[in-house]
C-alpha positions, 0 to 999 in steps of 0.5 A, a space after each residue: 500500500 502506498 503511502 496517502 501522504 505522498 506527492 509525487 513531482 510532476 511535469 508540470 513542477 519540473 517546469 516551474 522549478 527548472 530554469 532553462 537556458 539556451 546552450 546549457 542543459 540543466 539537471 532538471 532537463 534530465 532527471 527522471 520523473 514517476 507518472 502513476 499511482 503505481 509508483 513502487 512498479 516504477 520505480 523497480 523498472 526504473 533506470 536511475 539509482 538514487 530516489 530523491 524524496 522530501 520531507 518538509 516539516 519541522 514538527 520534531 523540531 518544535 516537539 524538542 524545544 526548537 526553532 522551526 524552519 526546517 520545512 523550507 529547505 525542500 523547496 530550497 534545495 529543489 531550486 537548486 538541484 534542478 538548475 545545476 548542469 546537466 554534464 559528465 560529472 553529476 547527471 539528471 539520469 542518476 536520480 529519480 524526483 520521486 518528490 515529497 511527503 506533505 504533512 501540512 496537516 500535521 504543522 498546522 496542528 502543529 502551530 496550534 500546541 504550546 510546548 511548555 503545556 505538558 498536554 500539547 507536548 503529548 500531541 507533539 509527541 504523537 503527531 511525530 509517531 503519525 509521521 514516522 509511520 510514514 517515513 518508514 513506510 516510504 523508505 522501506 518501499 524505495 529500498 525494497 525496489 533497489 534504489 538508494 534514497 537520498 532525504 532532504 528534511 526536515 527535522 532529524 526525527 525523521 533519522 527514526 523513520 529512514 533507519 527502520 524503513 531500510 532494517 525492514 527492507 533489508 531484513 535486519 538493523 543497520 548501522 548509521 554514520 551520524 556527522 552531528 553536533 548532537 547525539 540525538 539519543 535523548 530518553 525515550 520520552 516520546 518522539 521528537 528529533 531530539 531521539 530518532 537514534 535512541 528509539 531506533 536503538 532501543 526497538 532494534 532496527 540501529 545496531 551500530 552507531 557512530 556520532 562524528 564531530 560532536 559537540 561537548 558542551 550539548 551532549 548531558 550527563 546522562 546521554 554519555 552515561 547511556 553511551 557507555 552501557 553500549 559502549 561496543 555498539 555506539 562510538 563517537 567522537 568530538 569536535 573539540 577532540 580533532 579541531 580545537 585541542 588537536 587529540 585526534 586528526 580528522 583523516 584518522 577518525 574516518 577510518 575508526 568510524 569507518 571501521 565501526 559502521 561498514 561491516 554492515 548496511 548503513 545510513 549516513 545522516 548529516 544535521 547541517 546544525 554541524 557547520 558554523 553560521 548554517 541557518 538552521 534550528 540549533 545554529 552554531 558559530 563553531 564547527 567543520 567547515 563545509 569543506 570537511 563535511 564534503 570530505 566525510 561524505 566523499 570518503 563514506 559515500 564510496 562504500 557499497 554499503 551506504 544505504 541511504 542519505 539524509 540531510 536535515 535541519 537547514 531552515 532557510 526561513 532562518 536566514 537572512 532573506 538575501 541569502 535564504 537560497 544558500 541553504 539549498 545550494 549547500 544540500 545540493 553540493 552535499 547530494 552531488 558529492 555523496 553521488 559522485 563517490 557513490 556511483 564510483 564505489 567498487 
């Protein structure tokens, strides 16, 4: 059954979001598009192996105390991604447009809830429940038909929904690459972005777990009390470890990471709430640069393992309106780069 909740990208958005230009060819000139209701059958037969799908909502965001936004990067992205050109680097035929799940519903329910009211929180919780059903569903459906998803977000909730959706296509719990400010292991409280690895671990779809470049000042007591109980299966590392006091290099920690995730199927899922001055819900004015990061999905990109790519938490509502079309075009360097390495995997 497919989801009710998904809006397939048609002819007609194409041709709004693609701007044509005489002697060039654009992404959006090339990318393959799915024409009927029986999108799964299509999909199967289709020749492009990455399926792109969007997820604009924040409303895991909001559940965990922060800054919505985050549902304009979709559209933001699109602007970008479909105006790149079309050349022997990156090609519009790799990639299927699948497009977007709309939880409008939702974010206007949503709009209505206090989250300092312990009631309204509880329906937070819940509508983000409502939405991991979908994700998952969706994904299990794009990885059951052999294709490599790459989700745009969104709120990190949706981590939840991506690895549940690939464990249950692939028939056992994956491991995930998470470069991230945050460990997104909060207690099982109910649902919000602050817990999609925590929940995803403790139902047994995430085996191993390793946080790249995280943040010491936002990580509690308490979360790295529970990463050592699970210490063999969850790793991570710290931002301050490898660019501040220099304890560890940045090359040599792909390759622990690596080492940790890559005996297994695995998701890499990147919070762009990582890289300084990115406007997104938990901004930060210390991070790797955007450079490093393509770096890290280059280099874990190649693997024949790398299941799927998530990329969240942008909010280009969060910027200033001058620059709000950076957000998309930094996610599209990311969806390239991580493509590129992709395609060349041996």
């Amino acid at each position: 059954m497919n989801s009710k909740k998904l809006t397939l990208f048609s002819k007609s958005d194409l041709i709004a979001y693609t701007k044509y230009r005489n002697g060039e060819i654009k992404l959006g000139e090339r990318i393959h598009l799915l024409e009927t209701e029986s999108w799964t059958e299509e999909l199967k037969d289709a020749e492009p192996k990455y399926a792109v799908l969007g997820i604009p909502e924040d409303v895991g965001i909001k559940a965990n105390w922060g800054r919505t936004g985050a549902s304009t990067a979709w559209s933001s992205f699109l602007n970008s991604f479909l105006n790149i050109q079309h050349n022997r680097f990156c090609k519009g035929n790799w990639f299927t447009l699948i497009g977007h799940l709309n939880f409008q519903d939702e974010m206007k329910q949503a709009q209505k809830l206090d989250i300092k009211v312990k009631e309204d929180r509880k329906k937070l919780f819940e509508l983000v429940a409502a939405i991991d059903k979908e994700v998952s569903h969706t994904i299990s459906q794009i990885t059951a038909a052999g294709k490599i998803p790459i989700v745009i977000g969104g709120g990190h909730n949706n981590s939840y929904g991506n690895i549940k959706g690939v464990a249950l296509a692939k028939g056992k719990a994956i491991n995930v690459i998470n470069f991230d400010a945050h460990t997104d292991f909060r207690p099982l409280e109910g649902r919000h972005s602050g817990n999609g690895f925590s929940y995803a671990y403790e139902e047994g779809f995430l085996k191993n777990y390793f946080i790249f470049g995280l943040h010491e000042n936002y990580t509690s007591k308490s979360v790295f009390g529970d990463i050592k109980v699970h210490t063999e299966r969850i790793k991570y590392n710290t931002y301050e470890q490898i660019r501040v006091c220099k304890e560890k290099s940045f090359e040599t920690e792909l390759f622990t990471a690596k080492k940790h995730v890559d005996n297994n199927f695995y998701g890499i899922e990147i919070d762009l709430d990582a890289l300084p001055n990115i406007a997104s819900s938990a901004i930060t004015p210390t991070g790797f640069t955007v450079e490093k990061l393509r770096q890290f999905l280059h280099f874990f990109g190649k693997s024949k393992n790398a299941s799927y790519l998530h990329i969240c938490e942008g909010a280009p509502a969060l910027d200033f309106e001058t620059n709000n079309h950076l957000v998309g075009k930094l996610i599209t360097y990311l969806v390239t780069d991580f493509v590129k390495s992709n395609s060349e995997k041996t």
